[in-house]
Wavefront OBJ file of the C-alpha trace (Angstrom):
o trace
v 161.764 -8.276 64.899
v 165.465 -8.142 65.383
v 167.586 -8.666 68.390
v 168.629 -5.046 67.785
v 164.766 -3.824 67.812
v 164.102 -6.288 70.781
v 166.918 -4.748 72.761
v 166.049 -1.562 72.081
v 162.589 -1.790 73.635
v 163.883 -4.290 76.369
v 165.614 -1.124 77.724
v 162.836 1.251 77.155
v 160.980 -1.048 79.313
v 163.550 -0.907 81.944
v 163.796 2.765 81.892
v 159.942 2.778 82.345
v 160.496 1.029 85.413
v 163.264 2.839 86.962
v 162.495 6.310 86.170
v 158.786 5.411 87.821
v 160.572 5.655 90.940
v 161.565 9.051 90.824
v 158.586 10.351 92.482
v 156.910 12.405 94.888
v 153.669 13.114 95.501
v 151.725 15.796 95.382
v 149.185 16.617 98.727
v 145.674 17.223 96.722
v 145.886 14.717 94.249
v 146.482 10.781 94.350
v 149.058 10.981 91.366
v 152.448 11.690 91.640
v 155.051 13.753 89.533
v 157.203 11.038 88.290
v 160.062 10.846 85.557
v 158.331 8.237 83.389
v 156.821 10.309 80.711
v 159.980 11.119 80.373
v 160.939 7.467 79.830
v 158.086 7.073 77.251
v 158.742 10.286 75.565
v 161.815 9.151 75.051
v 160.743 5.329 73.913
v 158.255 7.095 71.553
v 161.162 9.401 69.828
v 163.497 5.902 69.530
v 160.921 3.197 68.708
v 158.780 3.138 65.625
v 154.468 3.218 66.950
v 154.490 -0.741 67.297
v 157.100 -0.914 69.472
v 156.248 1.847 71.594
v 152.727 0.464 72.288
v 154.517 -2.827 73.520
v 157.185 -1.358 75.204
v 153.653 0.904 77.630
v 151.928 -2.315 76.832
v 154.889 -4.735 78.933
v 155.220 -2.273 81.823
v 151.597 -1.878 82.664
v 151.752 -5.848 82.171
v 154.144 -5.823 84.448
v 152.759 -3.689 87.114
v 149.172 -5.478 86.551
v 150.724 -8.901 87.634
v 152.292 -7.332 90.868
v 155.625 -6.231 90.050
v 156.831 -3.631 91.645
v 157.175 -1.174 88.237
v 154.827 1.474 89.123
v 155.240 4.525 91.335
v 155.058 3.641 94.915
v 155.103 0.173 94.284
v 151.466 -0.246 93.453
v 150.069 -2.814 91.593
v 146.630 -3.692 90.045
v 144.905 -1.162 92.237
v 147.203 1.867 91.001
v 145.287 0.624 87.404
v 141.545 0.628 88.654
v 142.224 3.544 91.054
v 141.991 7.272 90.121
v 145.223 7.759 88.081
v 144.553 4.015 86.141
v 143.111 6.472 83.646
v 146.732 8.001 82.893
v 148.111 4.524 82.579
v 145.618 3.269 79.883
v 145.783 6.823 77.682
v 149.802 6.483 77.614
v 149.161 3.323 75.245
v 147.659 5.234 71.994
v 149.532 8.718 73.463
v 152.586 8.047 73.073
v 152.115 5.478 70.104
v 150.370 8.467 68.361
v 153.690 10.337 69.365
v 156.018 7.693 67.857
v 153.864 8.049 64.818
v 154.140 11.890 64.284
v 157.528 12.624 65.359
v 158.287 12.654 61.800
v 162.178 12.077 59.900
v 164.609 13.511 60.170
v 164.716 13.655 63.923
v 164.065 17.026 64.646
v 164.134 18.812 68.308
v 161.386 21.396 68.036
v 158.789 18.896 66.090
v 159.282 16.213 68.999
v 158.577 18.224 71.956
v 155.733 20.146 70.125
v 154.340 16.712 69.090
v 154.259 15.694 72.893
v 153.432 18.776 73.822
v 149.900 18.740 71.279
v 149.846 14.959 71.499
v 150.832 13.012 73.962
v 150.061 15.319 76.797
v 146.461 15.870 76.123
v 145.649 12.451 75.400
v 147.240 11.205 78.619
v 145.086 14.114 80.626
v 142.317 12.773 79.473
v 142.758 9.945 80.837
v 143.093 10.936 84.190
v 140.984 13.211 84.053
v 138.399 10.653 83.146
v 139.120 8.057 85.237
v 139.503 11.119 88.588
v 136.258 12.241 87.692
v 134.529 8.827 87.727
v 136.337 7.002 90.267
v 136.546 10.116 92.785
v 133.462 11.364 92.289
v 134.658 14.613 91.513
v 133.207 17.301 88.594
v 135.475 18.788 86.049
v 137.268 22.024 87.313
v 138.170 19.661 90.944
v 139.442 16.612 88.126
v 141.154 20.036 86.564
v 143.119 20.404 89.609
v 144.501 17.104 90.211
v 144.850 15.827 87.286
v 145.818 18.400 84.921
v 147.367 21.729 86.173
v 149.712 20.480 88.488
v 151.414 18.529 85.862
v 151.673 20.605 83.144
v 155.015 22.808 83.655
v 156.806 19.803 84.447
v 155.476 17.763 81.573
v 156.535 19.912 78.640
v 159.719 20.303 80.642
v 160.201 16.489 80.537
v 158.986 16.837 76.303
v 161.250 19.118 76.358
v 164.649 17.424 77.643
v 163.372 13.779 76.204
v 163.382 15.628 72.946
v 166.880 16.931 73.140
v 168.085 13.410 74.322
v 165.516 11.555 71.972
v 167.485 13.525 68.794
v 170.889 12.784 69.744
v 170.291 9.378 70.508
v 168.158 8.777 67.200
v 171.035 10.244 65.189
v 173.268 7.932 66.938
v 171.652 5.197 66.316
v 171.005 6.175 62.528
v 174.827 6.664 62.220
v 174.672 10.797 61.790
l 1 2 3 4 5 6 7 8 9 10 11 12 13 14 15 16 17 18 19 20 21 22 23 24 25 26 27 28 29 30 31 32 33 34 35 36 37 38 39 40 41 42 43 44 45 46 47 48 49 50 51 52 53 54 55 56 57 58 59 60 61 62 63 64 65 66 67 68 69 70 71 72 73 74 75 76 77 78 79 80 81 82 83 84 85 86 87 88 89 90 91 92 93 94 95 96 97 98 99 100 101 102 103 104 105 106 107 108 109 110 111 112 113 114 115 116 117 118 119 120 121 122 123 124 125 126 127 128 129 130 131 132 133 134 135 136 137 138 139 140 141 142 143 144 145 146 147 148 149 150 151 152 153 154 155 156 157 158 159 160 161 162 163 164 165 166 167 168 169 170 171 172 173 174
């Protein structure tokens, strides 16, 4: 890799961090709405699959080994708790998303590949690891997991996408 690729995801991973404090949570659910699928969105639309994985790959790294990177501060527990799901579905989500986003960068093809990739591959996840970790049947996993998320989720595709095009034209020299 070069310096130019290693900086690149050095500040994806950075912008994984930060934007997983901009939080709140919700009252009927143990995840919260946060900005960092927005962050990975936007690593995914920048960064070829590879680097994407490592860039998810470094910040749930990080949080495993107790640094304060995820939402709320959390460490290993947020990972074997009822949203650790979410955490280990981002990994081939949003590498699947770098994958498909296709050249030339293109607005509508980024958020509708988050919207028909990413997204469900990261609810299943939680939804998974809610249902076996809470106890919980489907429709009640449905209702934390899932619908509470969704509106602001393709909003976030949706404004990572805009960014994620600019910036990739940018950097191609466009």
């Amino acid at each position: 890799m070069q310096v130019r690729d290693l900086t690149k995801m050095a500040m994806c991973v950075a912008l994984c961090c930060v934007t997983a404090y901009i939080a709140f949570p919700l009252p009927f659910t143990p995840g919260y709405v946060t900005a960092l699928t927005f962050a990975m969105s936007l690593s995914a639309y920048l960064l070829p699959p590879r680097q994407t994985f490592m860039v998810i790959l470094i910040y749930i790294v990080m949080g495993a080994v107790g640094l304060p990177v995820f939402a709320n501060g959390e460490g290993l527990s947020r990972l074997v708790g009822p949203v650790g799901g979410f955490y280990f579905a981002w990994l081939p989500a949003y590498a699947l998303l770098s994958l498909a986003k296709g050249s030339p960068p293109s607005l509508k093809r980024y958020a509708l590949m988050n919207i028909l990739i990413a997204m469900p591959i990261t609810y299943a996840g939680g939804l998974a690891s809610m249902m076996i970790v809470l106890d919980v049947g489907l429709w009640q996993a449905m209702t934390m997991a899932v619908l509470p998320y969704i509106f602001g989720d393709v909003l976030k595709a949706t404004v990572a996408a805009v960014l994620g095009v600019k910036l990739q034209k940018i950097l191609e020299g466009r």
